[in-house]
C-alpha positions in Angstrom: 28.5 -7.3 44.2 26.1 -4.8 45.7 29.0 -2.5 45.5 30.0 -2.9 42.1 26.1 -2.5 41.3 25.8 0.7 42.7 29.1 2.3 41.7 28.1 1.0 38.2 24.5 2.8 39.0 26.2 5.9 40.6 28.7 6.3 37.0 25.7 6.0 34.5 23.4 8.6 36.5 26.4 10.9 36.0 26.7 10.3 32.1 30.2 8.4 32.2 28.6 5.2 30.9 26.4 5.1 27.7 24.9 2.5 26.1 22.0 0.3 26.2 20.7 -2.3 28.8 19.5 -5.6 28.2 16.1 -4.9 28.5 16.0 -2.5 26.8 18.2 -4.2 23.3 15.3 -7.4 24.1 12.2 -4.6 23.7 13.7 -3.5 20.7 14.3 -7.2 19.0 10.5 -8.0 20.6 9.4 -5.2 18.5 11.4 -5.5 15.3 9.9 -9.5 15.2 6.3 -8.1 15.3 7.2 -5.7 12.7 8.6 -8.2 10.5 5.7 -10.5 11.2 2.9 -7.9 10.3 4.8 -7.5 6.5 5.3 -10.9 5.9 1.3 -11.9 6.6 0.2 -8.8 5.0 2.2 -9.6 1.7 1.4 -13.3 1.6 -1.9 -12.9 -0.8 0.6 -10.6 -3.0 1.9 -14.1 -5.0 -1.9 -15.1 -5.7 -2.5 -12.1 -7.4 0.5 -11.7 -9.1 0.1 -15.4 -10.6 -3.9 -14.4 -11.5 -2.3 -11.1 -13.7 -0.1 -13.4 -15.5 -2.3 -15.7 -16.4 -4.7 -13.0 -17.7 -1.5 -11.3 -19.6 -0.4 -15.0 -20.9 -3.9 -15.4 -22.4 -4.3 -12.2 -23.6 -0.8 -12.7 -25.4 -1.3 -16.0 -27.0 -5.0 -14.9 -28.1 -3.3 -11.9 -29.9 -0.5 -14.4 -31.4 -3.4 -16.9 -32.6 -5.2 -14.1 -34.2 -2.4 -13.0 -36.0 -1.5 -16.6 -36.9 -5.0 -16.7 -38.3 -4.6 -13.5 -40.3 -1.5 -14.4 -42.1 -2.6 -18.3 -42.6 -6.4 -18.6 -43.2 -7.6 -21.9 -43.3 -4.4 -23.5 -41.0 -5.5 -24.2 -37.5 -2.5 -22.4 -35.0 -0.7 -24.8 -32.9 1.8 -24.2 -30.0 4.6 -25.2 -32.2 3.5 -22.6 -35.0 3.4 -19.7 -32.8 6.6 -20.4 -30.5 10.2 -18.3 -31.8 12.7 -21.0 -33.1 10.2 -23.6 -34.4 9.7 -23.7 -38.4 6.8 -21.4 -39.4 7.1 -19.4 -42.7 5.1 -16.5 -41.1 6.6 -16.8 -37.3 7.3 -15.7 -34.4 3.9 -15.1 -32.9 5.4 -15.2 -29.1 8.8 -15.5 -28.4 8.2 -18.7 -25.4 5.2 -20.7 -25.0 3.9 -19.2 -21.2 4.6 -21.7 -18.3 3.7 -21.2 -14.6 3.4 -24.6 -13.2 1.7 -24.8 -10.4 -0.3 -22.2 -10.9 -1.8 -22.0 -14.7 -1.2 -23.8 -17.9 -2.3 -23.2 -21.4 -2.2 -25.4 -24.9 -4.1 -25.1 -28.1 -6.1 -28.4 -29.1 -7.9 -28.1 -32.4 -6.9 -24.6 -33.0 -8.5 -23.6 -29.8 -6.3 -21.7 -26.5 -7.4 -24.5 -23.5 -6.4 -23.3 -20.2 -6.0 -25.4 -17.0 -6.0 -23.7 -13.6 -7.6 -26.5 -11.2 -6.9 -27.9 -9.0 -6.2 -24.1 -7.9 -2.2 -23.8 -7.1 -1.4 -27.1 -8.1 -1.7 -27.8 -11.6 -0.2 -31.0 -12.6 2.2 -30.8 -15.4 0.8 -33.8 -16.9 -2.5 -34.9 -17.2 -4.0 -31.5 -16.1 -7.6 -30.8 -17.1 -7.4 -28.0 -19.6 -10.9 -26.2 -20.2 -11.6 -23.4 -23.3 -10.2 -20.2 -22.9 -12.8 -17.2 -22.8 -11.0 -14.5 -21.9 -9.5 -13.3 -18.5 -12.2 -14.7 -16.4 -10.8 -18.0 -17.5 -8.2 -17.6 -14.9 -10.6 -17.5 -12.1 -9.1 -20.3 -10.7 -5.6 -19.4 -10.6 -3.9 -19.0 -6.9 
């Protein structure tokens, strides 16, 4: 064994065998794990934000759509039905889908009013949620 281990030493000191030792292919692994673990904790936060932007863009949207639903038909309170594609309004579409992005966010209109429900923060029931008024993109404060 000693033998074969230093004929094997004696041929890759001369160049006839190439390649890579064990050691060295496990430093390399070692290395590409860390790597991989340093991206994946620094894009973890990345979905947080991404859900607080659409919330923000989803209220921004359907406030726009209720304010044209209020232009075109003063004195009729909006509803989620009256602003959706497909649904019958005379003056329609005002949005194209009503925005959902259970667990994070959720919006309705009660009395003609945009309520938005962000708490408990990242896990927003789809029923019995608690929906406060919309004020703008602070409302989505909440949202992870």
């Amino acid at each position: 064994m000693i033998s074969t281990y230093q004929r094997l030493k004696r041929q890759r000191d001369a160049g006839e065998i190439s390649g890579f030792t064990l050691i060295e292919l496990l430093i390399v692994i070692v290395v590409l794990g860390i790597l991989a673990a340093v991206v994946i904790f620094a894009l973890g936060g990345i979905t947080g934000k991404s859900a607080l932007a659409a919330c923000q863009a989803d209220g921004a949207t359907i406030s726009t759509a209720m304010a044209a639903f209020n232009a075109q038909n003063s004195g009729t309170l909006p509803t989620q039905t009256g602003l959706v594609a497909g649904t019958s309004n005379s003056s329609g579409p005002y949005v194209q889908s009503w925005p959902n992005n259970y667990p994070h966010y959720a919006f309705e209109i009660t009395a003609g009013a945009l309520q938005v429900a962000t708490t408990p923060a990242g896990n927003v029931p789809k029923t019995g949620a608690t929906f406060g008024a919309y004020k703008g993109p602070q409302s989505c404060a909440g949202v992870k």
